[in-house]
Backbone bond lengths (Angstrom), bond angles and torsions (degrees), N, CA, C in turn:
res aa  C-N    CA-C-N  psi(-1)  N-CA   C-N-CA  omega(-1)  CA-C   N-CA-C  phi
1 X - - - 1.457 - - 1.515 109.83 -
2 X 1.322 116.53 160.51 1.516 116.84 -169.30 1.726 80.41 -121.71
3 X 1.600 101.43 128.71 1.506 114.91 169.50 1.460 104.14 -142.55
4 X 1.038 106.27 9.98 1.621 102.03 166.17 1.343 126.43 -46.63
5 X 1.074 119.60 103.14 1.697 139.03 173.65 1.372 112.80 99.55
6 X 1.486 118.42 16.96 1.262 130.38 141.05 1.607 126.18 3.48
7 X 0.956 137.14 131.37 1.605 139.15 175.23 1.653 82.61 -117.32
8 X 1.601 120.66 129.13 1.283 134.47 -173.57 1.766 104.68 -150.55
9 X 1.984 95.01 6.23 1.649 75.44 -171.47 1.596 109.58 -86.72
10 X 1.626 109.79 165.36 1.371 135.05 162.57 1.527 86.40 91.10
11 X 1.586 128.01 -21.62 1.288 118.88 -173.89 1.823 132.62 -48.55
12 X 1.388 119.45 159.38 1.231 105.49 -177.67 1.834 94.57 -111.30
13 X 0.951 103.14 104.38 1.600 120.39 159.11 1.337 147.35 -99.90
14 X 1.404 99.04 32.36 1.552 125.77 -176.02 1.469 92.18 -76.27
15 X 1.362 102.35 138.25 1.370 110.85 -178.28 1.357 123.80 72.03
16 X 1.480 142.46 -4.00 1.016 135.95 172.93 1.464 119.80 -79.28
17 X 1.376 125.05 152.02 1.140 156.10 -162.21 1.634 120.87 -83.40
18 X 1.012 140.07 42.46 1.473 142.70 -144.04 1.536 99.06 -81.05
19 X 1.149 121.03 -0.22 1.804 100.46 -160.73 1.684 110.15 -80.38
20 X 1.321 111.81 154.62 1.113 139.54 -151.95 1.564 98.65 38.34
21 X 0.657 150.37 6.57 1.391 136.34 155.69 1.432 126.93 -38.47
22 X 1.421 122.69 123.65 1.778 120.63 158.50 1.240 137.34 -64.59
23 X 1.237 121.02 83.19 1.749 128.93 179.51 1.027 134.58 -58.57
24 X 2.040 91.37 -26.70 1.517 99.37 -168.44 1.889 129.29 -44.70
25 X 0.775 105.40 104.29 1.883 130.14 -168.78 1.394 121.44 83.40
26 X 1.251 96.10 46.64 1.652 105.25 -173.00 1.604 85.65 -85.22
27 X 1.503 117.84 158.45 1.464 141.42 172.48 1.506 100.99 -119.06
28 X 1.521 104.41 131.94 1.500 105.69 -169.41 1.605 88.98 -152.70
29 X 1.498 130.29 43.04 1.256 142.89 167.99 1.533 113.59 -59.10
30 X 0.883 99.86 99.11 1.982 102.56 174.32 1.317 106.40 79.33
31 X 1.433 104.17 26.87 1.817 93.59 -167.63 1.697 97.71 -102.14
32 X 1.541 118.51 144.36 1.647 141.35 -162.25 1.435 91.79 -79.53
33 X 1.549 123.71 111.67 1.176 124.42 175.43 1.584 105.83 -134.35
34 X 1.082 114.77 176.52 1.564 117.91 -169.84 1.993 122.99 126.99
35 X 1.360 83.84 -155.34 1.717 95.34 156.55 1.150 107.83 -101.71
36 X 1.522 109.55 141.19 1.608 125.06 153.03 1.856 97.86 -48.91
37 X 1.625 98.17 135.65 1.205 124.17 160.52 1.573 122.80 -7.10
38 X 1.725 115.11 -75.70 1.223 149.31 -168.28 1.735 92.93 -77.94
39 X 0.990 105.08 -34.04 1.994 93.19 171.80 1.434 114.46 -75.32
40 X 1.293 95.51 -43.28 1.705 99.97 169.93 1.504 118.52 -51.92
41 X 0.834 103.80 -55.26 1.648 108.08 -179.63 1.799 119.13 -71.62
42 X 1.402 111.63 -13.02 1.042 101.48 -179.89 1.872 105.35 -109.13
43 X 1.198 101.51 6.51 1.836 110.52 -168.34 1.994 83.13 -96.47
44 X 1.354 115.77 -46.73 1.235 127.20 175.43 2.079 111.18 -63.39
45 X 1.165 121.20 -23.77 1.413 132.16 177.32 1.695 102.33 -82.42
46 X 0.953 105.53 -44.13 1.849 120.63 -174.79 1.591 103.96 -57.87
47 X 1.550 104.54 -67.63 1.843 124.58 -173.19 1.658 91.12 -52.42
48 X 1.198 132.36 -66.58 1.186 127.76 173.12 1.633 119.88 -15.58
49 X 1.590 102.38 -93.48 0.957 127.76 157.61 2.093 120.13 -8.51
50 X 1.374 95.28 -61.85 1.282 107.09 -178.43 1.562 125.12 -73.91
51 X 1.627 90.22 -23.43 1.968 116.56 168.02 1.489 96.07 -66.08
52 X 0.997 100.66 -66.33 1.952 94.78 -178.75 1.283 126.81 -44.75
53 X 1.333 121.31 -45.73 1.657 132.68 167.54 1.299 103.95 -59.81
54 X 1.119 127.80 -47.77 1.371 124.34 -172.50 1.610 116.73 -62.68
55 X 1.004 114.78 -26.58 1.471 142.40 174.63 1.674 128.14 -68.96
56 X 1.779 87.01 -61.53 1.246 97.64 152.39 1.412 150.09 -52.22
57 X 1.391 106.46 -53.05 1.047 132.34 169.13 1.576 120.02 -14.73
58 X 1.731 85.45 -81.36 1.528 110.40 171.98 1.762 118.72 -37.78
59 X 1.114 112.75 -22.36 1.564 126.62 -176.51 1.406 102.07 -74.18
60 X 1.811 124.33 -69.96 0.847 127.96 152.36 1.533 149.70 -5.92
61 X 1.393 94.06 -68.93 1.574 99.42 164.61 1.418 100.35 -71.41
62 X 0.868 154.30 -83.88 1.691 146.98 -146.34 1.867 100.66 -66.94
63 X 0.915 112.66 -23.75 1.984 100.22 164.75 1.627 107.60 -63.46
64 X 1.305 108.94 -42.53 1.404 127.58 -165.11 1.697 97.59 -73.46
65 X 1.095 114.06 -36.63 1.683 120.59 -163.94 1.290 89.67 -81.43
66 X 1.400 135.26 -48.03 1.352 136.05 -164.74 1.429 107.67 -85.82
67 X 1.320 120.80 -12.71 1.829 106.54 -178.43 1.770 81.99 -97.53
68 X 1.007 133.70 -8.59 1.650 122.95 177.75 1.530 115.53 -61.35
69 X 1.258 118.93 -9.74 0.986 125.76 -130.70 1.858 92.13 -138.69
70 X 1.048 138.68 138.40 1.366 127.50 159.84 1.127 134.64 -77.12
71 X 0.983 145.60 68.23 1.936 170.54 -99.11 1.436 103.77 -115.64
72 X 1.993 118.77 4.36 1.637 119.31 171.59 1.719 112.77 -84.32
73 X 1.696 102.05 -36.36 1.389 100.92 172.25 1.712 112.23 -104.94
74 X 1.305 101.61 157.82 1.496 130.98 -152.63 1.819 103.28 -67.70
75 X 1.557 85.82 -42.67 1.625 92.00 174.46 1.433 113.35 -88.11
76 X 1.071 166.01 31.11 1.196 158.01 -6.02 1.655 124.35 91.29
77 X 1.248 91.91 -75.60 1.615 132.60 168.23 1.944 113.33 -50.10
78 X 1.309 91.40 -54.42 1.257 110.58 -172.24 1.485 106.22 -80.84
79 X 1.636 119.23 -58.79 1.526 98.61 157.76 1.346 134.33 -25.46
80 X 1.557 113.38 -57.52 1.230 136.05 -177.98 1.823 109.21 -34.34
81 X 1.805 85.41 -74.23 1.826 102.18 170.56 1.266 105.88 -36.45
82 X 1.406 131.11 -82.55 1.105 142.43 -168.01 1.627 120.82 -38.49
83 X 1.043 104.63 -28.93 1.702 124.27 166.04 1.538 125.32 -69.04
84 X 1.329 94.25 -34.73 1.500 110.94 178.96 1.533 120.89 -74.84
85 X 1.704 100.31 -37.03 1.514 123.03 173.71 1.461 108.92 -79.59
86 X 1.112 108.53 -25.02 1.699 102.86 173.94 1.572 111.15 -71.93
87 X 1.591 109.01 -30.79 1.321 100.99 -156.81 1.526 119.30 -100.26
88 X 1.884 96.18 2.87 1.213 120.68 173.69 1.779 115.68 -76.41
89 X 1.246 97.34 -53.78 1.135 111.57 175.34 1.555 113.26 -66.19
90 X 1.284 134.46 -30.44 1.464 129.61 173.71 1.769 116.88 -70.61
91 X 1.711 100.09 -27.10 1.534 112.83 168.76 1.649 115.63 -63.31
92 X 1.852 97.45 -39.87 1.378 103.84 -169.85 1.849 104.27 -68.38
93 X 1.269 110.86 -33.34 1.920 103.44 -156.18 1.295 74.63 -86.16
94 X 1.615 140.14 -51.25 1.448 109.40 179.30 1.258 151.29 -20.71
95 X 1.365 105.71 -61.97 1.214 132.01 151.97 1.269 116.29 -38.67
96 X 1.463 106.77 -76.34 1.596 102.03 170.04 1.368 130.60 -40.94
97 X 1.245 117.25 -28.29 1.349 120.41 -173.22 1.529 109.67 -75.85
98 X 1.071 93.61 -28.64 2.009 105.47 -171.72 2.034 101.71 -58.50
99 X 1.396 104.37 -36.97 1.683 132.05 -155.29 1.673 91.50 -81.97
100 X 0.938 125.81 -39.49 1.697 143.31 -165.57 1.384 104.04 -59.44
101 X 1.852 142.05 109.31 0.752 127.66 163.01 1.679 126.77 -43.03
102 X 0.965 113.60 169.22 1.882 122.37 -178.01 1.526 100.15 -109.95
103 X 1.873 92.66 118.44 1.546 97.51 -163.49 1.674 104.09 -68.52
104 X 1.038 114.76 159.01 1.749 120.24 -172.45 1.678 108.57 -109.23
């Protein structure tokens, strides 16, 4: 669409669709842009949601890692631990690795 030189002020433009669109000298002074309300709150319900799993999770696997394991003897135990720390740390450089620019 061609909206070049557009008058958009005071407007509420939450939710609108701009792509490929022409703006060039569009006025959008005081104009309501963003997410609709109900997206907000449910993009904010989700992140939540996904904070908790993420959280959880980690609990999970290491209950699971530790009943793998026979948890009466001492050496046992310590495998167990030691498993848990390995698998922490392979999550952690993962992660990290994802974060790591790509050398040029």
């Amino acid at each position: 669409m061609n909206l070049a030189g557009a008058n958009f002020n005071e407007a509420d433009i939450r939710g609108a669709n701009f792509t490929n669109a022409n703006l060039r000298g569009a006025k959008f002074c005081s104009a309501k842009a963003g997410l609709q309300r109900r997206w907000a709150v449910f993009l904010v319900v989700v992140s939540w949601l996904l904070s908790t799993l993420s959280g959880v999770f980690p609990l999970w696997i290491g209950v699971a890692a530790v009943l793998l394991f026979d948890s009466t003897s001492a050496e046992n135990l310590i495998v167990g631990v030691f498993s848990l720390i390995v698998l922490a740390v392979f999550f952690i450089l993962t992660v990290r690795s994802n974060q790591m620019p790509l050398a040029q």
